[in-house]
FIRO-836869 format. One line per field, with one value per residue (C-alpha): residue number from 0; x, y, z. Coordinates in Angstrom, 1 decimal. Example, Ala and Ser with C-alpha at 12.3 -4.5 7.8 and 13.67 -1.06 7.14 Angstrom:
n = (0, 1)
u = (12.3, 13.7)
v = (-4.5, -1.1)
w = (7.8, 7.1)
***
This chain:
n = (0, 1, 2, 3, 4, 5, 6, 7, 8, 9, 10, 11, 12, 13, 14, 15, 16, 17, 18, 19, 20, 21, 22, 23, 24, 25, 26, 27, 28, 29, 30, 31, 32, 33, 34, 35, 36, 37, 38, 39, 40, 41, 42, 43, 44, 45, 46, 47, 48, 49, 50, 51, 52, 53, 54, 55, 56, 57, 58, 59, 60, 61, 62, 63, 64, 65, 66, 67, 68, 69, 70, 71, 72, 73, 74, 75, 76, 77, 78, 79, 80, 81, 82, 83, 84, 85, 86, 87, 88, 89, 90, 91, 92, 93, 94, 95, 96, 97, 98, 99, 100, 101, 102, 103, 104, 105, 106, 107, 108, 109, 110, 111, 112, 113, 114, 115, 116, 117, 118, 119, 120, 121, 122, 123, 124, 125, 126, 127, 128, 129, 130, 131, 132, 133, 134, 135, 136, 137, 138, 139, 140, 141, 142, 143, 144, 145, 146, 147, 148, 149, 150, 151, 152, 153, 154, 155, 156, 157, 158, 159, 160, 161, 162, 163, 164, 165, 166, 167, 168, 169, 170, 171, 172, 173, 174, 175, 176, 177, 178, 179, 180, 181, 182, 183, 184, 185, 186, 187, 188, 189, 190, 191, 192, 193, 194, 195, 196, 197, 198, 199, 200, 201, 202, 203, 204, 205, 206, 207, 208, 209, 210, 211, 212, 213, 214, 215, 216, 217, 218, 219, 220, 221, 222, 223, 224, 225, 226, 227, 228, 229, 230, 231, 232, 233, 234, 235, 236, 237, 238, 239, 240, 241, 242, 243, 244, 245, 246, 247, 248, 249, 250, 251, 252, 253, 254, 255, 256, 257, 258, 259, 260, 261, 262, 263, 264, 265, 266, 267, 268, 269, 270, 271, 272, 273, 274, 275, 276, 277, 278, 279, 280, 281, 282, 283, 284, 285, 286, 287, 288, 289, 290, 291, 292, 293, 294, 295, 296, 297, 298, 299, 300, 301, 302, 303, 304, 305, 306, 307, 308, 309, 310, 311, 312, 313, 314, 315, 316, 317, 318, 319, 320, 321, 322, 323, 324, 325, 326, 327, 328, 329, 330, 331, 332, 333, 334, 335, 336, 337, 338, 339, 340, 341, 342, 343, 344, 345, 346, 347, 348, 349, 350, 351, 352, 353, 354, 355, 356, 357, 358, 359, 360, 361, 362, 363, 364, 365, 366, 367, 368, 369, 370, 371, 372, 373, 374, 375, 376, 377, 378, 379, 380, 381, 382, 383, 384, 385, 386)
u = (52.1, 52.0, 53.2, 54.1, 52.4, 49.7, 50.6, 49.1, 50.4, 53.6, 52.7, 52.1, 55.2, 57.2, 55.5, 55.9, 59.1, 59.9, 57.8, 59.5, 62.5, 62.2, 59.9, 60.6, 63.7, 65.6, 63.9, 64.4, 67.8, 66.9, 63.6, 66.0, 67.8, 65.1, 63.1, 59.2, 57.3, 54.7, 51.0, 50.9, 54.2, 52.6, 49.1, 51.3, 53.5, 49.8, 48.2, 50.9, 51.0, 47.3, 46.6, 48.8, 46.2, 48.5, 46.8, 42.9, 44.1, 42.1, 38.8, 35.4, 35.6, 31.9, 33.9, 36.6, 39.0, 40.8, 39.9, 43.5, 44.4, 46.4, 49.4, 49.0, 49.2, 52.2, 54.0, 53.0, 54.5, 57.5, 58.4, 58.0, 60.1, 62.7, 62.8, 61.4, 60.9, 59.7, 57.1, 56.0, 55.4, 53.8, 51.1, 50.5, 49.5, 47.1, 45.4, 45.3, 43.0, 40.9, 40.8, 40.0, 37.2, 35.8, 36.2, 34.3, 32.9, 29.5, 27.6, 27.8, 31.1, 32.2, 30.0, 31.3, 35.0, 36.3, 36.1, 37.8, 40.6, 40.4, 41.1, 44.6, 43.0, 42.6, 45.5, 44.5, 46.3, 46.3, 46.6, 47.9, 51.2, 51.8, 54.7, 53.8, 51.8, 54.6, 54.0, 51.6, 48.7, 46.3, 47.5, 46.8, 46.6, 44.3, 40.5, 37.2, 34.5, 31.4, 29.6, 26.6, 26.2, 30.2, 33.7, 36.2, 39.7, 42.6, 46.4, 49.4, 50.4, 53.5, 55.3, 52.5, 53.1, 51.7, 50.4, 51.8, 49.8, 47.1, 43.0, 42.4, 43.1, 42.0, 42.9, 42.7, 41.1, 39.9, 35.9, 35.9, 39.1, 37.3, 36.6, 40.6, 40.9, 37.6, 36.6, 38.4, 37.6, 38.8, 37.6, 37.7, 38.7, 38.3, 41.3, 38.4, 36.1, 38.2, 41.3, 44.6, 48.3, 51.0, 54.5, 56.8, 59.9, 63.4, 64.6, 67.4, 65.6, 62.7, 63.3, 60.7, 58.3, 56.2, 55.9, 55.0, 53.6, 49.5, 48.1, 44.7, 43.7, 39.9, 39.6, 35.9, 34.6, 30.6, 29.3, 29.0, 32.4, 33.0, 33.6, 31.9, 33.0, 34.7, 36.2, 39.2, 41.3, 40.3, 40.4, 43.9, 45.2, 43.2, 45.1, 48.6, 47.9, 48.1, 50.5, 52.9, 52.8, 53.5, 56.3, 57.9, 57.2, 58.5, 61.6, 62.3, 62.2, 64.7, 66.4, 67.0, 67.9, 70.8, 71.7, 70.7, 73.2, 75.9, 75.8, 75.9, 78.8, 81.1, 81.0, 82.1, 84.5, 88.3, 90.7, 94.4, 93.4, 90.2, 86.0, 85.5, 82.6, 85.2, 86.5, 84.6, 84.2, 82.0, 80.3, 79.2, 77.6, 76.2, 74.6, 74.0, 71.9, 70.0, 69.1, 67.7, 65.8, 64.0, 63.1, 62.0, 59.8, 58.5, 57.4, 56.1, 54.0, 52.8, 51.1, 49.3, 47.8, 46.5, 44.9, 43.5, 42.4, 40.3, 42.0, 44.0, 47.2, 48.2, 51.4, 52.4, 52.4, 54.2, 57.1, 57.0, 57.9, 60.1, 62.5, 62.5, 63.3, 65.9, 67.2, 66.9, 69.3, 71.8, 71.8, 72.0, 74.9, 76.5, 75.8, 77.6, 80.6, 80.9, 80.8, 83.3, 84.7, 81.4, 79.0, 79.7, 79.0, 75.5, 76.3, 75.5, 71.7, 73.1, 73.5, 69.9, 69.1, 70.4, 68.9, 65.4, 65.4, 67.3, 64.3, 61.7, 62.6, 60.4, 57.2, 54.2, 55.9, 59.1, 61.2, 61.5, 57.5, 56.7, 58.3, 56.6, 53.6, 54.6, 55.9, 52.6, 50.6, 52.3, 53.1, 49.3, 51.4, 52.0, 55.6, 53.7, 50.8, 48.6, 44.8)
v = (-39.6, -43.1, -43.8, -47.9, -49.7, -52.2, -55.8, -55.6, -52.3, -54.4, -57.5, -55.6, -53.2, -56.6, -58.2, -55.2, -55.0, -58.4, -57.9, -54.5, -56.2, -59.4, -57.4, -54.4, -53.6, -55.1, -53.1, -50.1, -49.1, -49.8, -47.7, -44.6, -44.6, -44.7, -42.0, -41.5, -44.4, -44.8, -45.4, -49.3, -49.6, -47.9, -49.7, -53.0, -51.7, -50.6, -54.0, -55.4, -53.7, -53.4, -56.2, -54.5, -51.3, -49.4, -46.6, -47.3, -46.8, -43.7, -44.7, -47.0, -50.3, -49.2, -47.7, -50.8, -49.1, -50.6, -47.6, -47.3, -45.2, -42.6, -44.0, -47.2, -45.7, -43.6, -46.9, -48.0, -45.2, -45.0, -48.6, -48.0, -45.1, -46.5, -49.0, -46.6, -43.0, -42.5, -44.9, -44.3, -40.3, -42.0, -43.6, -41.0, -38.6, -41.1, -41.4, -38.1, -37.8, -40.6, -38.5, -35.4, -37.1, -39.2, -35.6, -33.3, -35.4, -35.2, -39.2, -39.7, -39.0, -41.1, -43.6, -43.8, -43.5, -44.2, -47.9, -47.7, -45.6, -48.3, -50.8, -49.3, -48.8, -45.2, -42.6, -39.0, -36.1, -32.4, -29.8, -26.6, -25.1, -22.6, -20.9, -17.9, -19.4, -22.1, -20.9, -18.7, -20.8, -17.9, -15.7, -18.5, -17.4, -20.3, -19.2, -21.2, -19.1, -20.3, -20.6, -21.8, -25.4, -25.4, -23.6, -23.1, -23.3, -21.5, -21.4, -23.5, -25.2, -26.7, -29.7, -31.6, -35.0, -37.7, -34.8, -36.9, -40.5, -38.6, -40.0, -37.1, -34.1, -31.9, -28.1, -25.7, -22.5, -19.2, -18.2, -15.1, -12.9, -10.4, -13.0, -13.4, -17.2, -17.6, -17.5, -20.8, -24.4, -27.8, -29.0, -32.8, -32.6, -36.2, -36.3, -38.7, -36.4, -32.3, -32.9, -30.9, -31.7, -32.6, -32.0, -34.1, -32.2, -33.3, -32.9, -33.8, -36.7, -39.1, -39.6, -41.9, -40.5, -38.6, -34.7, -32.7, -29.0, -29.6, -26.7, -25.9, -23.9, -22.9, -26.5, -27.2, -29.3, -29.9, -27.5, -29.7, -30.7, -27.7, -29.1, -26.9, -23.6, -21.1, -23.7, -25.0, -22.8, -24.8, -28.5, -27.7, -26.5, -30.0, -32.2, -30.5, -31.3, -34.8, -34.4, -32.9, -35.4, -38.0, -36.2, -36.5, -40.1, -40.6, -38.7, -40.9, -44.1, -42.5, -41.5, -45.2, -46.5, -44.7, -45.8, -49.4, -49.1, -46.7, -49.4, -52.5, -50.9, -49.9, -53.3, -54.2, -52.4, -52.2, -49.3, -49.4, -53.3, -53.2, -52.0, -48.2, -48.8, -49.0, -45.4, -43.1, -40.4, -43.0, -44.5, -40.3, -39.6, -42.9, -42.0, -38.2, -39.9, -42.0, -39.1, -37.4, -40.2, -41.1, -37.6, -36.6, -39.7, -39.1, -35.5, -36.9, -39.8, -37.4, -35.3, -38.5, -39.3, -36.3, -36.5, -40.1, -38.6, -35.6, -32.7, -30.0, -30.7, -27.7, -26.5, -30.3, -31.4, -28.1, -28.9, -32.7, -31.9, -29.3, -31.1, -34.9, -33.7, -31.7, -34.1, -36.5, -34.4, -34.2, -37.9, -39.2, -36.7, -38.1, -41.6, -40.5, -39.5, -42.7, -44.3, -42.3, -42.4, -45.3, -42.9, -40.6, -43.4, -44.5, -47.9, -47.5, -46.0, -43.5, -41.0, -41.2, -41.4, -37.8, -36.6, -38.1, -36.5, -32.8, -32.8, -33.3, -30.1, -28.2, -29.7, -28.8, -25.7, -25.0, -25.9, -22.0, -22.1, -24.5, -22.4, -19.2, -21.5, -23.1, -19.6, -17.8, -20.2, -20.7, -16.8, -16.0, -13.3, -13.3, -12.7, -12.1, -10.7, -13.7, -14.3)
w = (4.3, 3.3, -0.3, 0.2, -3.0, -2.5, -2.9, -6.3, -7.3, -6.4, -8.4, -11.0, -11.3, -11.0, -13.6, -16.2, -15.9, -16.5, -19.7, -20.7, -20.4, -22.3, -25.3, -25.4, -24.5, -27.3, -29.8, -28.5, -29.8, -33.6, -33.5, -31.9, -34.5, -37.7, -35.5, -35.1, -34.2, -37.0, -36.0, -37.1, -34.8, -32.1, -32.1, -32.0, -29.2, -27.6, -28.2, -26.3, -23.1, -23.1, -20.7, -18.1, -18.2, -20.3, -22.4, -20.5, -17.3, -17.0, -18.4, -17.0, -17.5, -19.1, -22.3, -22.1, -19.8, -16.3, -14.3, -12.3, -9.8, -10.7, -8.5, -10.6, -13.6, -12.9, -12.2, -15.4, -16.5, -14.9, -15.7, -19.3, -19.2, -17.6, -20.7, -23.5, -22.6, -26.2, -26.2, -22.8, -23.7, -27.1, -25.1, -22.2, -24.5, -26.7, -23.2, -22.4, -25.3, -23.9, -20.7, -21.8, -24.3, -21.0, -19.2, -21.5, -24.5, -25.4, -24.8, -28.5, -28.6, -25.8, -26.7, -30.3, -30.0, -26.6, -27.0, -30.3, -28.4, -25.0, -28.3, -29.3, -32.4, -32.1, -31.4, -30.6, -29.5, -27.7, -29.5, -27.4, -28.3, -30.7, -32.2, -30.6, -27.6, -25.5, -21.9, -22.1, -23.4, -23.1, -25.4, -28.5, -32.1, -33.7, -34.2, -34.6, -36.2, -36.6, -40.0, -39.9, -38.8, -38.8, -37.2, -39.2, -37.4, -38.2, -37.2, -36.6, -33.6, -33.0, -30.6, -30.7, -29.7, -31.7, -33.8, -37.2, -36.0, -35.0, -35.6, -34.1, -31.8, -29.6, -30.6, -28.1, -29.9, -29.3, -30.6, -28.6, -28.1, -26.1, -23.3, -22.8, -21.3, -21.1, -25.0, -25.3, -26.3, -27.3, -30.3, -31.1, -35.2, -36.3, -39.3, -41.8, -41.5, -41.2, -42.6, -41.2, -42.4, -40.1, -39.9, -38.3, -36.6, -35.4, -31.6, -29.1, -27.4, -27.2, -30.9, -31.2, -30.2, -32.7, -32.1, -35.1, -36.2, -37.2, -39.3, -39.7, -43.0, -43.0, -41.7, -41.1, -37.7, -37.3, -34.2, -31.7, -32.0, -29.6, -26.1, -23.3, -24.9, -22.4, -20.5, -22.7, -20.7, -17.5, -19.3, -20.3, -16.4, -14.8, -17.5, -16.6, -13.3, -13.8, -17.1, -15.1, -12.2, -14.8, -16.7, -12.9, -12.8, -16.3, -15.7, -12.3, -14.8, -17.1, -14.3, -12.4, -15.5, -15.3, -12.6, -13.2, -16.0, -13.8, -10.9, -13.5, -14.9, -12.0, -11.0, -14.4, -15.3, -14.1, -13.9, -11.6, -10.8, -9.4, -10.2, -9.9, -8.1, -5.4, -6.0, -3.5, -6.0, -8.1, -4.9, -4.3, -7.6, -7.2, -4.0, -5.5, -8.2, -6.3, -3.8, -6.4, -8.4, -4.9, -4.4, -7.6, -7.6, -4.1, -5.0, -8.5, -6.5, -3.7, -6.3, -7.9, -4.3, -4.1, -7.2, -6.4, -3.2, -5.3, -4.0, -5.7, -7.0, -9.2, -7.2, -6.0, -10.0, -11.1, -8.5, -9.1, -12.5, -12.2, -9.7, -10.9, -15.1, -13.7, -11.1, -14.1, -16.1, -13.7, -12.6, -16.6, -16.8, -14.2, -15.6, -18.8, -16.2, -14.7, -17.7, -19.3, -23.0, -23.3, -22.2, -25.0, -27.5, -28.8, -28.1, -24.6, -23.4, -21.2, -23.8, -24.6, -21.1, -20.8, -24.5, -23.2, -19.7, -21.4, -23.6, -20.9, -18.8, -21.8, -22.7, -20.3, -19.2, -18.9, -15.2, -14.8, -15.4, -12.5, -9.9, -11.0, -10.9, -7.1, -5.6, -6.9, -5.1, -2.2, -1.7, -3.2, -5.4, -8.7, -10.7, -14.3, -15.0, -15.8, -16.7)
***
């Protein structure tokens, strides 16, 4: 397996991160602090990353998108992570809406908004998690019954990033409960046109970036905003596959800033007349954490070659992400240990290095989740009763 970056890839990875850190990185402790990026602040953040192929990466250049590998876009991602997890997860998601409108959307619809949404101009979201509905995405409470010309949805769903910036979402719904998994489908509710109120809600990390609770009362959406009913179920497991190959490559960028900061530190810093860098029980978390970090990002980028190659992923992602958020956990913690009494305080990143990578063990299925998910099918058996 050969996972050495072109010499553009390269070029490109260098040059982001020079920008991230002359831009962005200065503003990133202030917006922490106030909270959820609003949508003006995000299209401006957008605007400006842009030329790198942030945000279109996944799209035709025919609807104003770059068209990147999947590798190249999960160095984009990791970069940004490693200087803003928030606004890195921020814009993953708005192009997960692209991808799933370039994936499934009617021509009208693609042609109408995905250069709007290639533009920045346009944030969407997914709609999939419910109260009573994390894990288990097939048993989902929200209905679409038609009416005439029209569905009407109904139900809440909740963690829904960029729910509260949102132009639009996706809502995973059910029309048919008698067809289990199959009686699913996303509909694309435009907010102008079927209005739906959002909620934003407080967490542990990635403060920044906007995750609400969307409800949908009797909330009407034009029929043909139903994307190829009875395969919802399906859309949603091909974008995890990719989502959660990212979510490794995201939590590898939070993760080597820690030890960017760790390593810059115990070279700094003096304790009994010399750095503790030079302690060996600060050079071995050192070399713990960077074990870790390259592993998590090896399994993370092998799962994105696969996709880029067109084969099947679902197992490679679902361990990818399991290992690199957790491996990202423990190396922040440690960072927070070799930084001591500092790494307790807010002045320092490291303490939102750990809240960002605590909080990115949950979202797109739990760690626990992923290994059901690798040891059903590596074993061909099943430890739940699943659709």
């Amino acid at each position: 397996m050969d996972f050495d970056f072109t010499e553009e890839q390269q070029m490109l990875k260098a040059s982001v991160r020079n920008f991230l850190e002359k831009e962005i990185a200065p503003q990133v402790n202030d917006h922490e602090k106030k909270g959820a990026l609003t949508k003006a602040e995000t299209i401006g953040f957008i605007k400006q990353l842009l030329p790198f192929g942030f945000l279109s990466g996944f799209l035709p250049e025919k609807y104003g998108g770059s068209q990147l590998e999947a590798k190249t876009n999960g160095i984009l991602v990791e970069e940004l992570s490693r200087v803003w997890g928030s606004l890195a997860g921020t814009i993953f998601i708005a192009a997960g809406f692209l991808w799933v409108l370039n994936e499934a959307g009617s021509p009208e619809q693609k042609g109408r908004l995905l250069p709007l949404g290639a533009s920045g101009e346009y944030i969407g979201c997914l709609a999939i998690t419910e109260p009573n509905a994390g894990s288990d995405v097939s048993s989902l409470e929200t209905v679409a019954t038609l009416k005439g010309n029209d569905y009407l949805l109904n139900g809440t769903k909740t963690w829904i990033s960029n729910g509260s910036i949102a132009d639009a979402a996706f809502v995973l719904a059910t029309t048919d409960k008698t067809l289990g998994p199959l009686g699913m489908a996303f509909f694309l509710v435009e907010k102008n046109k079927s209005n739906f109120t959002a909620r934003e809600l407080h967490k542990l990390g990635m403060r920044s970036f906007p995750t609400s609770e969307l409800s949908f009362d009797d909330c009407k959406v034009p029929k043909e905003s139903a994307l190829d009913p009875g395969a919802g179920y399906k859309r949603t497991m091909a974008f995890f596959d990719i989502s959660r190959a990212m979510v490794g490559a995201m939590c590898s960028g939070i993760a080597q800033a820690a030890i960017d900061a760790s390593i810059k530190y115990a070279r700094e810093r003096n304790q009994f007349g010399r750095p503790i860098g030079s302690f060996q029980m600060i050079q071995e978390m050192l070399v713990d954490m960077i074990t870790e970090t390259e592993a998590g990002r090896l399994l993370s980028f092998r799962a994105l070659d696969l996709l880029d190659k067109g084969k099947k992923s679902r197992w490679q992602s679902s361990l990818a992400k399991a290992y690199a958020t957790e491996a990202a956990v423990r190396t922040t913690s440690k960072a927070i240990q070799i930084h001591g009494a500092m790494g307790l305080s807010d002045e320092f990143a490291v303490e939102r290095y750990f809240r960002d990578a605590r909080t990115m063990t949950i979202p797109d299925g739990t760690t626990q989740m992923q290994k059901l998910i690798v040891g059903r099918d590596i074993l061909g058996i099943r430890a739940l009763v699943w659709p």
